[in-house]
C-alpha positions as CSV (number, residue, x, y, z in Angstrom):
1,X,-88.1,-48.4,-82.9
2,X,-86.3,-48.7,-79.9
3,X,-82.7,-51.4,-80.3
4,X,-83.8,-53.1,-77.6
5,X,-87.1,-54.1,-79.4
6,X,-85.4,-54.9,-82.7
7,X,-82.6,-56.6,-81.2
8,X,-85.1,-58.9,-79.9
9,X,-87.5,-59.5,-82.8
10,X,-83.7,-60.5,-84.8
11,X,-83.1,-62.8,-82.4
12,X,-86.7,-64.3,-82.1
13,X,-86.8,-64.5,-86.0
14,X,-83.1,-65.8,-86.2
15,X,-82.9,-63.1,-88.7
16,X,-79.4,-62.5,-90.7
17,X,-78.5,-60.5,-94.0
18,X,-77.5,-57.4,-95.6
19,X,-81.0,-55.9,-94.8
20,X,-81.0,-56.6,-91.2
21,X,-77.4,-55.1,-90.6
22,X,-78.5,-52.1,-92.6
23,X,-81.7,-52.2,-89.8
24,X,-79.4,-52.1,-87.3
25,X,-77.4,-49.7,-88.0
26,X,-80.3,-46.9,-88.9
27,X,-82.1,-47.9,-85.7
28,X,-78.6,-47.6,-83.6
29,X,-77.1,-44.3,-85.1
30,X,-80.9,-42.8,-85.0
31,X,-80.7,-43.9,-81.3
32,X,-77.1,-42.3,-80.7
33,X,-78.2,-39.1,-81.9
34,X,-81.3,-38.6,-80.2
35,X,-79.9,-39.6,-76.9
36,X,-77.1,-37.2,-77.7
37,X,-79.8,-34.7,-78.6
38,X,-81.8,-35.2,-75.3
39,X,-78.8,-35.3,-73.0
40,X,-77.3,-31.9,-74.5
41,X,-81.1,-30.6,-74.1
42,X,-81.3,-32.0,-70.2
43,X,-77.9,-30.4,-69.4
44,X,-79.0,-26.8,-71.0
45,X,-82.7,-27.5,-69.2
46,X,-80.6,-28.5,-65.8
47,X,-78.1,-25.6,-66.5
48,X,-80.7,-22.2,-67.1
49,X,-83.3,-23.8,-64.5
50,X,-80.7,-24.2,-61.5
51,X,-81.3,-22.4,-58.6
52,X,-78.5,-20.3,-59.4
53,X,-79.3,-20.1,-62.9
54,X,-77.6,-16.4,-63.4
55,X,-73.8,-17.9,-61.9
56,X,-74.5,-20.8,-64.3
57,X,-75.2,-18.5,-67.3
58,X,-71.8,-17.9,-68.2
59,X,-69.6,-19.4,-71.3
60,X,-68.0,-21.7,-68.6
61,X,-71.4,-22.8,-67.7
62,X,-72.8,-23.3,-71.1
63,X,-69.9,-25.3,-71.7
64,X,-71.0,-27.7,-68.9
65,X,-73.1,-29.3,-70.7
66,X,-70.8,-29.9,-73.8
67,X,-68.1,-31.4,-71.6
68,X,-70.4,-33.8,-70.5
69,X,-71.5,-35.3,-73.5
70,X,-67.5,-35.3,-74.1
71,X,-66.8,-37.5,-71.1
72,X,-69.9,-39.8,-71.9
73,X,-68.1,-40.5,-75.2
74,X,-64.4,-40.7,-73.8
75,X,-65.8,-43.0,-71.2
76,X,-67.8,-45.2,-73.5
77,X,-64.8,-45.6,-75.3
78,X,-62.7,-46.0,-72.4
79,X,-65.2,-48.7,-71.9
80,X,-64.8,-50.4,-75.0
81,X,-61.0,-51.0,-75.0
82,X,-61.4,-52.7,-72.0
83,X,-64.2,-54.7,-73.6
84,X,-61.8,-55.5,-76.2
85,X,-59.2,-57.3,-73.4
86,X,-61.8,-58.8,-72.3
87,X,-63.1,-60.1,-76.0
88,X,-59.2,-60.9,-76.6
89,X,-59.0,-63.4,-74.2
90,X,-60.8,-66.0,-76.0
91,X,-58.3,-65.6,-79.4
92,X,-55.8,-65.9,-77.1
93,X,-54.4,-63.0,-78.9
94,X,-53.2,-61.2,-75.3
95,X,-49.7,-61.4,-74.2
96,X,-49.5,-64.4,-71.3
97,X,-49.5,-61.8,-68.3
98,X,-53.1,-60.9,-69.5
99,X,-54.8,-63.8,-70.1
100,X,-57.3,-64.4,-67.0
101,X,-58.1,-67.9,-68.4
102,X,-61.9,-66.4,-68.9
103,X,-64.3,-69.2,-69.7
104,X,-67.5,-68.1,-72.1
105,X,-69.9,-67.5,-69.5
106,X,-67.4,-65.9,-67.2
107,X,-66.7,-63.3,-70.1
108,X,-70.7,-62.7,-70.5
109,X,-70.3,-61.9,-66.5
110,X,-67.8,-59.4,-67.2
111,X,-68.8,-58.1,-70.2
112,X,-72.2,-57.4,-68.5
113,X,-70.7,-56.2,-64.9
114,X,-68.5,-54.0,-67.2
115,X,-71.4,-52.0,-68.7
116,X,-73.1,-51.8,-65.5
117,X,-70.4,-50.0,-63.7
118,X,-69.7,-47.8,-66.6
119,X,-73.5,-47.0,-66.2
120,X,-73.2,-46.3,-62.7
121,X,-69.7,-44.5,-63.2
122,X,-71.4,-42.6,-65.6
123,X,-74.2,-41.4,-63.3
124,X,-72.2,-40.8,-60.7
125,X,-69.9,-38.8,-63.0
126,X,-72.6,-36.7,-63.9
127,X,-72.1,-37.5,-67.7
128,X,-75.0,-39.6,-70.0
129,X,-75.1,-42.8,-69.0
130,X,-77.0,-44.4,-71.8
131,X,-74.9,-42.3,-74.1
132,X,-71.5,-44.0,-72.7
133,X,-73.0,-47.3,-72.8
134,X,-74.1,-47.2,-76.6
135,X,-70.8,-45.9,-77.5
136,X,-69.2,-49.0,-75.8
137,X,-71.0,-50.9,-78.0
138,X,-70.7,-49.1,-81.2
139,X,-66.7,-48.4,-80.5
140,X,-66.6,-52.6,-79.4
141,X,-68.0,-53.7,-82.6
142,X,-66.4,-51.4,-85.5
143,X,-62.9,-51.1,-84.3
144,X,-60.1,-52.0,-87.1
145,X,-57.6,-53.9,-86.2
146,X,-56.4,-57.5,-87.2
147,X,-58.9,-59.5,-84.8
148,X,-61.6,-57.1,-85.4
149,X,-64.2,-59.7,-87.2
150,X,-63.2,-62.4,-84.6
151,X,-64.0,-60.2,-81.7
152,X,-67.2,-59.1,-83.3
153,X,-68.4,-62.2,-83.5
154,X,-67.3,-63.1,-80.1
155,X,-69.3,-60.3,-79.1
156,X,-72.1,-60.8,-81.0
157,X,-72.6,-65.0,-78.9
158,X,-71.8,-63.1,-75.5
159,X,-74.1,-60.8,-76.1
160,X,-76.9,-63.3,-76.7
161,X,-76.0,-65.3,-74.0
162,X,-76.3,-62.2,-71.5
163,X,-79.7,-60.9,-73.6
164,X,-81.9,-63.4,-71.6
165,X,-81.0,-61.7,-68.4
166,X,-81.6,-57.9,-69.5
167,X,-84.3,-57.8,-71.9
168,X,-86.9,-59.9,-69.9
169,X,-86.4,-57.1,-66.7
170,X,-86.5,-54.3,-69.2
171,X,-89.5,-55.3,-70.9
172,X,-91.0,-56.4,-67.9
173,X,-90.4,-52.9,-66.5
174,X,-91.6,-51.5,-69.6
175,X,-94.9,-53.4,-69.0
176,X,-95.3,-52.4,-65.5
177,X,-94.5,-48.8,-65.8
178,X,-97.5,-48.6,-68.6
179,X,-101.1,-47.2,-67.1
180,X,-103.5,-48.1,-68.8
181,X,-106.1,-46.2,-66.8
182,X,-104.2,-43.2,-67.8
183,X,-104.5,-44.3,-71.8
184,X,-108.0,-45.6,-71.4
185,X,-109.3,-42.3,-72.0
186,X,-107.8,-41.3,-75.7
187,X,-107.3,-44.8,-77.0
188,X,-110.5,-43.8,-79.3
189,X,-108.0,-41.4,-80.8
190,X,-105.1,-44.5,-81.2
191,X,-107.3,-46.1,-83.1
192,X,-108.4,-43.2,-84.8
193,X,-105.0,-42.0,-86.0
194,X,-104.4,-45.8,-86.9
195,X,-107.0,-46.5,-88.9
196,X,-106.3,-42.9,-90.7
């Protein structure tokens, strides 16, 4: 299970508890992993079938793909102190020279802008975008400090109020991109594997 897809059947349900944190957390560090997985496969795939594969064959070159995965995760944590500023303004908990006065929706604005340039920064960067932008959230949400549970919280409304506004064109996208023509042909062995 995708988070995306159970972030949204929590918040359809309104569900809460032990169990669902627990659901959460399996589904998020399962998805951390296996994009860390994929993006250290893609950058050895990228790095032996280059053009110049032999010049990119060397211990500096296999370390490419390392440093990458290194940057992602500096950058998504990067990302998430400044997420934290921007969560601190509502506490009021930042020195006066600061505070930007952010209203609730303006913070959902900035929140979201925020993780779309780090995306883009990301891509451009060469490094994992999807990576950086999970450990953002990850880093956001179980930092220690004294305002910790306040700004997890904080977190956790702005994030629904932005939710609206990325998970309809995601699974919208998701939709369109599926062919059914192309799955016409073995959905006799779907059903067979389901019913099995």
């Amino acid at each position: 299970r995708s988070p995306a897809s159970a972030i949204a059947v929590l918040k359809e349900t309104d569900a809460r508890g032990a169990f669902t944190s627990l659901v959460m957390a399996v589904v998020v560090v399962k998805d951390v992993v296996v994009i860390a997985a994929f993006a250290l496969n893609m950058e050895v795939a990228r790095t032996m079938f280059s053009k110049d594969a032999a010049a990119t064959l060397t211990p500096a070159g296999l370390l490419e793909p390392i440093l990458s995965l290194m940057a992602s995760l500096a950058m998504g944590t990067g990302g998430a102190a400044l997420m934290g500023l921007v969560l601190r303004q509502k506490n009021g908990l930042l020195p006066g020279y600061l505070r930007l006065g952010l209203s609730r929706k303006l913070q959902a604005g900035v929140i979201l802008g925020l993780v779309v340039v780090m995306f883009g920064l990301a891509d451009i960067l060469q490094c994992e975008p999807l990576l950086a932008c999970v450990v953002v959230g990850l880093v956001a949400t179980n930092r220690r400090h004294t305002s910790a549970e306040k700004e997890r919280e904080e977190l956790h409304h702005l994030l629904g109020a932005v939710m609206p506004f990325t998970n309809v064109p995601f699974f919208m996208l998701a939709g369109a991109s599926l062919k059914l023509n192309a799955v016409a042909g073995t959905l006799w062995l779907g059903g067979l594997v389901y019913v099995v």
